[in-house]
C-alpha positions as CSV (number, residue, x, y, z in Angstrom):
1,X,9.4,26.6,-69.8
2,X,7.9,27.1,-66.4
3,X,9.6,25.6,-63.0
4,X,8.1,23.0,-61.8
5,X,6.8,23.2,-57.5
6,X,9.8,21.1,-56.5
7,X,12.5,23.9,-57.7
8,X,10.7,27.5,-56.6
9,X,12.3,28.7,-53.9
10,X,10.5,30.3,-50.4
11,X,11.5,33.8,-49.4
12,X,15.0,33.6,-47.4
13,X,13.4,34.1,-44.3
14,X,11.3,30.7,-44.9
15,X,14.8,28.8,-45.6
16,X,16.0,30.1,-42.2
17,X,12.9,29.0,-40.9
18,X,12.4,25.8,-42.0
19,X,17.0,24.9,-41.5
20,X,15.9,25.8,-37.7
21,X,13.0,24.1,-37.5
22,X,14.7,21.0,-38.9
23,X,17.5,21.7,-36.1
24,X,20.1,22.0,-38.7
25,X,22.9,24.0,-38.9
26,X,24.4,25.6,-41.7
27,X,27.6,23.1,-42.6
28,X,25.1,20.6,-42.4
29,X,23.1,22.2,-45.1
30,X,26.1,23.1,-46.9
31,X,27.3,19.5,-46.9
32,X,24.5,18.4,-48.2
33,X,23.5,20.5,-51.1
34,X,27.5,20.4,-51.9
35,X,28.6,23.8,-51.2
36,X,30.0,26.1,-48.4
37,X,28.7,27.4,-45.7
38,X,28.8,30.8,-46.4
39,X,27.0,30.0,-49.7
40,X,24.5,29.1,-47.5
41,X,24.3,32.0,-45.4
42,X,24.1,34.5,-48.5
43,X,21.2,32.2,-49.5
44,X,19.5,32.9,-46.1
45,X,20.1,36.2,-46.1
46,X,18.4,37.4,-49.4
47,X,22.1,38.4,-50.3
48,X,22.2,35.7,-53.3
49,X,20.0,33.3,-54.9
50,X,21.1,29.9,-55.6
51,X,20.9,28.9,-59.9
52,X,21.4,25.5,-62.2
53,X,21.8,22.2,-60.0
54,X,22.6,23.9,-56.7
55,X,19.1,25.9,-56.7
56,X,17.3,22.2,-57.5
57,X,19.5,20.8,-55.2
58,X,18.5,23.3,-52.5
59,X,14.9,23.6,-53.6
60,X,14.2,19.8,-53.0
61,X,16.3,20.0,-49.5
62,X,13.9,22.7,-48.3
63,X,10.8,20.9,-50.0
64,X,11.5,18.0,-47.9
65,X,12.5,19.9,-44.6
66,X,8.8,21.2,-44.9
67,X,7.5,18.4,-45.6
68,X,9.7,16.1,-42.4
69,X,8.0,19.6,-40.1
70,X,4.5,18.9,-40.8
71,X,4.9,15.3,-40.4
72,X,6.6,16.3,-37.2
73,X,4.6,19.1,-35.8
74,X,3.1,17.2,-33.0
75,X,5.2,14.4,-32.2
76,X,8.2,16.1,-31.0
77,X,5.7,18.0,-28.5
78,X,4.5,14.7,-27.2
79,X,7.6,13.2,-26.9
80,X,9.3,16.3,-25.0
81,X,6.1,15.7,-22.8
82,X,6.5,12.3,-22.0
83,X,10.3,12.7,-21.1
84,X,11.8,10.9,-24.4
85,X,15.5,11.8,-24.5
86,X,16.5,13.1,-27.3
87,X,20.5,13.8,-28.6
88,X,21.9,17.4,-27.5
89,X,23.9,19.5,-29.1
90,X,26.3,21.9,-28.0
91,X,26.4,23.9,-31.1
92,X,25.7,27.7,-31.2
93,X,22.8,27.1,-34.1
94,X,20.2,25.2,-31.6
95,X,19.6,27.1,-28.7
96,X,17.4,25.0,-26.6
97,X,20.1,22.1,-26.9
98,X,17.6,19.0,-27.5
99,X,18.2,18.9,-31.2
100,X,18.6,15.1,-33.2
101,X,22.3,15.5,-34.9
102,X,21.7,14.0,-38.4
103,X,24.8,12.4,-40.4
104,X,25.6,15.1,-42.7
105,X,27.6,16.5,-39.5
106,X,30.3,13.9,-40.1
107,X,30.3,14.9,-44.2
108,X,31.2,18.1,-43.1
109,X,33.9,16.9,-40.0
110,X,36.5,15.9,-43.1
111,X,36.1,19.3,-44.5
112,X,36.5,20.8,-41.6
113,X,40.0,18.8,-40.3
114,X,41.5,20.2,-43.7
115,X,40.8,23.7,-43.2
116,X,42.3,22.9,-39.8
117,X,45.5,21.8,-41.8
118,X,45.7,24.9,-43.5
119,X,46.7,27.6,-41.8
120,X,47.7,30.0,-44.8
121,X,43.8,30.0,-45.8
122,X,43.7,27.8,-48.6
123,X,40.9,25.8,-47.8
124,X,37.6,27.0,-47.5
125,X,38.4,29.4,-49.8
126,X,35.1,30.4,-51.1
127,X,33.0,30.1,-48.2
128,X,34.9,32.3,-46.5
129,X,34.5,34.7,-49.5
130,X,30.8,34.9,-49.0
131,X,31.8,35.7,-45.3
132,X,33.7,38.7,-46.2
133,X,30.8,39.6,-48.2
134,X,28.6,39.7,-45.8
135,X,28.3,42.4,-43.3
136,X,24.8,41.5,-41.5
137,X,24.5,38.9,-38.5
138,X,24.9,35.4,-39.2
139,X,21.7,33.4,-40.7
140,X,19.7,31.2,-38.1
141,X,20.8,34.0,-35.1
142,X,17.5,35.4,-33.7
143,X,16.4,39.1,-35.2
144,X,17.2,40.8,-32.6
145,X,16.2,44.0,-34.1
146,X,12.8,42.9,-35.6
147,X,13.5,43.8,-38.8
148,X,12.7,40.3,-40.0
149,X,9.0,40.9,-38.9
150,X,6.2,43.2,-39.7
151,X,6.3,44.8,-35.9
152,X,9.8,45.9,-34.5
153,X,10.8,44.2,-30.8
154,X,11.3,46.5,-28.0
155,X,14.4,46.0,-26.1
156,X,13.0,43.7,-23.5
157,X,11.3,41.5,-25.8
158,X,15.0,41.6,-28.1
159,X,17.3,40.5,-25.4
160,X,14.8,37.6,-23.9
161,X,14.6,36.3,-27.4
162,X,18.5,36.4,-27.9
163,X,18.6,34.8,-24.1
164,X,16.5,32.1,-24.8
165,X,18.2,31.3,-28.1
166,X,21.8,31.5,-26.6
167,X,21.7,30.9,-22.6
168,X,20.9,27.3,-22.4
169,X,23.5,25.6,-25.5
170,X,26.1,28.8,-23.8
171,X,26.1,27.2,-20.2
172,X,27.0,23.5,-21.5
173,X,29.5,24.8,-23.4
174,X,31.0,27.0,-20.4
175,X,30.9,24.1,-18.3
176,X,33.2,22.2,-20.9
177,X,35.4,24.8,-20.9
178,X,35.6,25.4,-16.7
179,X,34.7,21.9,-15.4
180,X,32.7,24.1,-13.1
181,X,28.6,24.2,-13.2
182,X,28.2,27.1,-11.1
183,X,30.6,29.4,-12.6
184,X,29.2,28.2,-16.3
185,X,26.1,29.8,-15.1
186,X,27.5,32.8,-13.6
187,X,29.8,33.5,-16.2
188,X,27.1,33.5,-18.6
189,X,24.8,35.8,-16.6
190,X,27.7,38.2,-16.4
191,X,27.8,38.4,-20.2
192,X,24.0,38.6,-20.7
193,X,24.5,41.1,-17.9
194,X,27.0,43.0,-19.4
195,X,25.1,42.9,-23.2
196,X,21.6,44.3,-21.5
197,X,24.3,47.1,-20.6
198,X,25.3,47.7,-23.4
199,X,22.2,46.6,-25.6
200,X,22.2,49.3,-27.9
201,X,25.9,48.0,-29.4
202,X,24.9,44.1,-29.1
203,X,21.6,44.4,-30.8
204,X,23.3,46.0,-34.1
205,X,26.5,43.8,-33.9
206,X,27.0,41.2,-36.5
207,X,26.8,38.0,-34.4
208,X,24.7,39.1,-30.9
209,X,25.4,35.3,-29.7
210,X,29.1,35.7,-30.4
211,X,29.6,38.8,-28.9
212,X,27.9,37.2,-25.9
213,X,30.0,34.0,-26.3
214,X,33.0,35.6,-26.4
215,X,32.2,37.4,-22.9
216,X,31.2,34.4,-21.1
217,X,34.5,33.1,-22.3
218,X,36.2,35.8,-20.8
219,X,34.6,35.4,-17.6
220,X,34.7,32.2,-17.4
221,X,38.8,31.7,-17.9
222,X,39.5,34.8,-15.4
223,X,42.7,34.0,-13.6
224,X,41.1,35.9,-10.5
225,X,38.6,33.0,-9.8
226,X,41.2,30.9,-8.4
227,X,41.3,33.5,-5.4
228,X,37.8,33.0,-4.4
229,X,37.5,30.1,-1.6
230,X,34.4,28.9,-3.1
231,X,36.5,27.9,-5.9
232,X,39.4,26.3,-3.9
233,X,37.8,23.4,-3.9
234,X,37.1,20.9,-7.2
235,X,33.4,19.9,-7.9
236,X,32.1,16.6,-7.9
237,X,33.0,14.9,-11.5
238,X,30.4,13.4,-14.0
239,X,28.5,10.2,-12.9
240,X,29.8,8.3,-15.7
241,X,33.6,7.3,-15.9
242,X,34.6,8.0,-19.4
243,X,33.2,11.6,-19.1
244,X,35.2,11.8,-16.1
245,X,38.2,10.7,-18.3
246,X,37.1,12.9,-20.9
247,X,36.4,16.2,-18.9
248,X,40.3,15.5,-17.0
249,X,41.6,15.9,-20.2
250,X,39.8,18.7,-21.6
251,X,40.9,20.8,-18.2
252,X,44.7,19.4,-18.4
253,X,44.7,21.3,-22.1
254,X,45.9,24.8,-21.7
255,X,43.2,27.4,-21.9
256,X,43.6,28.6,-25.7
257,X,43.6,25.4,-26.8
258,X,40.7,24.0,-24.9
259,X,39.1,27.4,-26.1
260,X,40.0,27.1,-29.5
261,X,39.1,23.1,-29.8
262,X,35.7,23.7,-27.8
263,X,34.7,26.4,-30.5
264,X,35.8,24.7,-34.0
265,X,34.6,21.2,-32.8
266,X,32.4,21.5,-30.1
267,X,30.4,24.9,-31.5
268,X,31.1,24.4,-34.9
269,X,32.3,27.5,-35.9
270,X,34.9,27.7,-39.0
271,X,38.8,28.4,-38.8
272,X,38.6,31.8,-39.3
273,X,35.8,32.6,-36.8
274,X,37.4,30.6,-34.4
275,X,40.8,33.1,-34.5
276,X,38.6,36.0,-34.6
277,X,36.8,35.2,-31.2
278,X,39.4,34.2,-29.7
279,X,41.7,37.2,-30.6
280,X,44.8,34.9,-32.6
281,X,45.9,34.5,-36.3
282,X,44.5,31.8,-38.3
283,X,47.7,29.6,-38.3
284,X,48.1,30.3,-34.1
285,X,44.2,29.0,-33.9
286,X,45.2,25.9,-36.1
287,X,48.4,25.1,-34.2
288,X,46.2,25.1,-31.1
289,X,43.6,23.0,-33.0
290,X,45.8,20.4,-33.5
291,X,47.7,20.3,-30.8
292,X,44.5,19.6,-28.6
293,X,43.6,17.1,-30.5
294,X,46.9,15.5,-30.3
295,X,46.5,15.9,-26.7
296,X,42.9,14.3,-26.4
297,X,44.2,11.5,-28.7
298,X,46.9,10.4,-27.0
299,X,44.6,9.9,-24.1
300,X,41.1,8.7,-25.6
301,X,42.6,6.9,-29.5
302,X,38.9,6.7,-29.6
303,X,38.3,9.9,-29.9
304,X,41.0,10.8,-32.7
305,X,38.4,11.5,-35.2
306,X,37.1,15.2,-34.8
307,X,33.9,13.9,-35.8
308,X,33.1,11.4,-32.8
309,X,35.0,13.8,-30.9
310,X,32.4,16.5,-31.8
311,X,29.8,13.8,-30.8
312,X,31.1,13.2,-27.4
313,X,31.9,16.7,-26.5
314,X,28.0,16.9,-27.1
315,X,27.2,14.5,-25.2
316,X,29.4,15.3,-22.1
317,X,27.8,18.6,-22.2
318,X,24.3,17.0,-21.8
319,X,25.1,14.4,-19.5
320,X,24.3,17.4,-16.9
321,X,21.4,19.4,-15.4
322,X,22.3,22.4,-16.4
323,X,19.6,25.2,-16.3
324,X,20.1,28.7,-16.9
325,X,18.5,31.7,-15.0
326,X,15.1,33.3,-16.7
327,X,16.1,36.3,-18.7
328,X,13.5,38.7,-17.0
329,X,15.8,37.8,-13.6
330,X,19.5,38.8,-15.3
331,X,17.8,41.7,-16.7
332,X,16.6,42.6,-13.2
333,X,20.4,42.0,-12.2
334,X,21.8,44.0,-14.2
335,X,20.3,47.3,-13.8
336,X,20.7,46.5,-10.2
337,X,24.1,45.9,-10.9
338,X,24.3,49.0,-13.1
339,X,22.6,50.7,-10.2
340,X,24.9,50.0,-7.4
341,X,28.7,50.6,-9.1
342,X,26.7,54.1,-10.6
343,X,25.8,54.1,-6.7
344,X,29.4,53.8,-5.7
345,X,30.5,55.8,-8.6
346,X,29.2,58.7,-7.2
347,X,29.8,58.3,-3.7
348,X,33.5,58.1,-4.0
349,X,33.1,61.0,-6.0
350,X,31.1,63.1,-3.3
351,X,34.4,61.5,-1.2
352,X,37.2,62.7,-3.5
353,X,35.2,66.5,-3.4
354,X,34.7,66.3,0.6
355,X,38.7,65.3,0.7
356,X,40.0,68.1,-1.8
357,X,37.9,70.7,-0.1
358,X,39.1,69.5,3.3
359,X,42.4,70.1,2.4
360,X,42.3,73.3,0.7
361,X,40.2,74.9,3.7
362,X,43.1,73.6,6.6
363,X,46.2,73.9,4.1
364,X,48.6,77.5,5.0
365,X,48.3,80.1,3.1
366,X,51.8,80.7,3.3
367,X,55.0,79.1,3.4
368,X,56.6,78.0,6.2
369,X,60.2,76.5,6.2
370,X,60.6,73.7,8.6
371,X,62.3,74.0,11.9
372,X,65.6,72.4,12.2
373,X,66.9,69.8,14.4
374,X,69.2,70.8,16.9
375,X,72.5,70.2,16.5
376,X,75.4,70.4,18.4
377,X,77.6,73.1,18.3
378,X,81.8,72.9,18.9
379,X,84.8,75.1,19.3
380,X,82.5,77.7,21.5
381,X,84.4,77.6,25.0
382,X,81.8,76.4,27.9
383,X,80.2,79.3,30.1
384,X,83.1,80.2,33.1
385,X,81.2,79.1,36.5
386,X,82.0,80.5,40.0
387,X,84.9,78.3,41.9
388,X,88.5,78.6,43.6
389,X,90.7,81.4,42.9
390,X,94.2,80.8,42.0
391,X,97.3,82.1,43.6
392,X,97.9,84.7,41.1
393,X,93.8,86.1,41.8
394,X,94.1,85.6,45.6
395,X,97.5,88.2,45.8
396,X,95.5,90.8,43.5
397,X,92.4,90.8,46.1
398,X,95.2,90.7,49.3
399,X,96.5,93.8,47.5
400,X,93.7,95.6,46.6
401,X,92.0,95.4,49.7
402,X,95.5,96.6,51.6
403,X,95.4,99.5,49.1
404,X,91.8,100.3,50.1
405,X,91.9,100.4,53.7
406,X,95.4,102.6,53.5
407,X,95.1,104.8,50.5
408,X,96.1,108.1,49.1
409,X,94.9,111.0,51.3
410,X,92.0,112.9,50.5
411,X,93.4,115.7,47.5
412,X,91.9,119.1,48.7
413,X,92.2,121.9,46.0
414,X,95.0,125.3,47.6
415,X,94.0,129.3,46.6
416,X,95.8,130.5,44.3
């Protein structure tokens, strides 16, 4: 029995290519095919193949992603020519951020409010076995090391790939999480900055865009902004008034749990990788979870479903003109960032040497104890000066001069 066309399966790299060109993530696969989404990440790995029901099931879905990208090969060119808006996403799967978010998102938003409910790690139990089991980057990130292709990237060409991929989707979220459009874009310079420093460690790291992620999240929720003056002062809100309700809420939730709420339902990322990026256990993350959307329900009851809260956090994000810098002009920061502290590095170096040799040159050779304040000193008797003489005195001089002027005659020596 031979397989028919519909149920062969392309290599893992087409499946990647063909979920991304689709501008689907991989819960949205999962839900769809029925299973989890690290299933589906071993599948576009190479680490597993799929077998029985879930490889047909699988085998159609790709046919007919293939099929809805030839179809669509042009059109979505002409339509991001003539301005057509399209629905952004937010999510850390679609870099460039214009991506159509099919209904399979909200099959997956039930799934994902139970794992929320289940801090001991019950739920999601098997997806998060494939997880464990896999030790390479996550399916759908850009191959930053060009192993994927027949030619290997150079650095340059690596980090502008992993920029473009990350940089736009990374400021709309940042701005979500600061209510702040400049500082999203510097925030997530300084991480790109700081991974082109350290490119050697990002570009073999499991998940490059979470490792950059994670940065800008750092940056961005420094406590030392609130000291600049340039950040004194509030920006002006959204244009429209229930993002302006929507955005006062997400900056009156406390910083983990805005953080924690923007990753699971804004990102899209699962329980577990949610407490791992943002450094907690799994039941602290889902207590936070929870408690922000308690928060934004009992302010927006609209919004008390995670998936149409999903949906509008998307949306919010879009709703501004965010642009991110060109990656050839962050690289081109940071080694002249690199340049000047390695700059100032040395020069207080030079400094501390100048100093110590200073010091040693003009230091004694020899010690010398310290002089002592005066003090004064008692029970000495004060030096006698010159004055009156007393009675007693003045008969002793009348005498002595009487006895002077009349004395004893001159003693002359007789023969013997």
């Amino acid at each position: 029995m031979t397989e028919s066309p519909a149920d062969t399966l392309p290599p893992p790299a087409e499946r990647r290519r063909l979920r991304e060109a689709a501008s689907l993530t991989q819960a949205q696969i999962a839900a769809r095919v029925g299973v989890g989404r690290g299933t589906v990440r071993a599948w576009e790995a190479g680490r597993t193949t799929p077998s029985g029901p879930r490889k047909e099931a699988y085998a159609r879905l790709l046919l007919s992603l293939a099929r809805q990208t030839e179809r669509q090969d042009g059109t979505e060119e002409a339509d991001m020519t003539a301005g057509q808006p399209g629905v952004c996403t937010i999510t850390a799967e679609t870099g460039d951020g214009v991506a159509p978010v099919p209904d399979e998102e909200e099959a997956g938003a039930p799934a994902r409010e139970e794992e929320a409910r289940a801090p001991d790690g019950e739920a999601g139990a098997p997806a998060r076995e494939e997880e464990a089991r896999a030790p390479d980057g996550e399916a759908g990130a850009p191959d930053v090391l060009g192993e994927g292709s027949g030619r290997p990237l150079s650095p340059a060409q690596a980090f502008d790939a992993l920029y473009a991929f990350c940089a736009p989707a990374l400021v709309r979220q940042t701005y979500l999480l600061t209510g702040r459009r400049e500082l999203a874009r510097e925030s997530v310079e300084r991480a790109f900055q700081a991974a082109w420093q350290r490119w050697p460690e990002v570009a073999r790291d499991r998940d490059p865009a979470g490792w950059v992620r994670a940065a800008a999240y750092d940056v961005a929720l420094s406590p030392w902004h609130r000291f600049r003056p340039r950040y004194r002062h509030p920006e002006p809100p959204p244009a429209d008034a229930s993002d302006r309700v929507l955005l006062d809420v997400l900056l009156g939730l406390p910083p983990t749990q805005r953080r924690a709420l923007l990753l699971y339902d804004g990102v899209g990322l699962d329980l577990p990788e949610t407490a791992a990026e943002t450094e907690a256990s799994t039941p602290a993350t889902a207590n936070r979870l929870l408690d922000a959307r308690g928060a934004v329900a009992a302010r927006l009851p609209d919004l008390s479903d995670p998936a149409a809260l999903g949906r509008r956090l998307s949306e919010l994000s879009c709703a501004e003109r965010l642009r991110a810098a060109k990656a050839p002009e962050v690289r081109t920061g940071s080694e002249k960032r690199a340049r000047f502290w390695t700059r100032a590095a040395i020069a207080f170096t030079v400094a501390l040497i100048g100093t110590t040799a200073l010091t040693l040159r003009t230091a004694p050779t020899q010690y010398e104890p310290p002089v002592p304040p005066g003090e004064t000193v008692r029970g000495v008797p004060p030096r006698v000066a010159p004055g009156p003489l007393s009675q007693k005195e003045l008969r002793l001089r009348a005498k002595l001069r009487e006895e002077m002027q009349h004395g004893p005659q001159r003693l002359a020596p007789l023969p013997g």
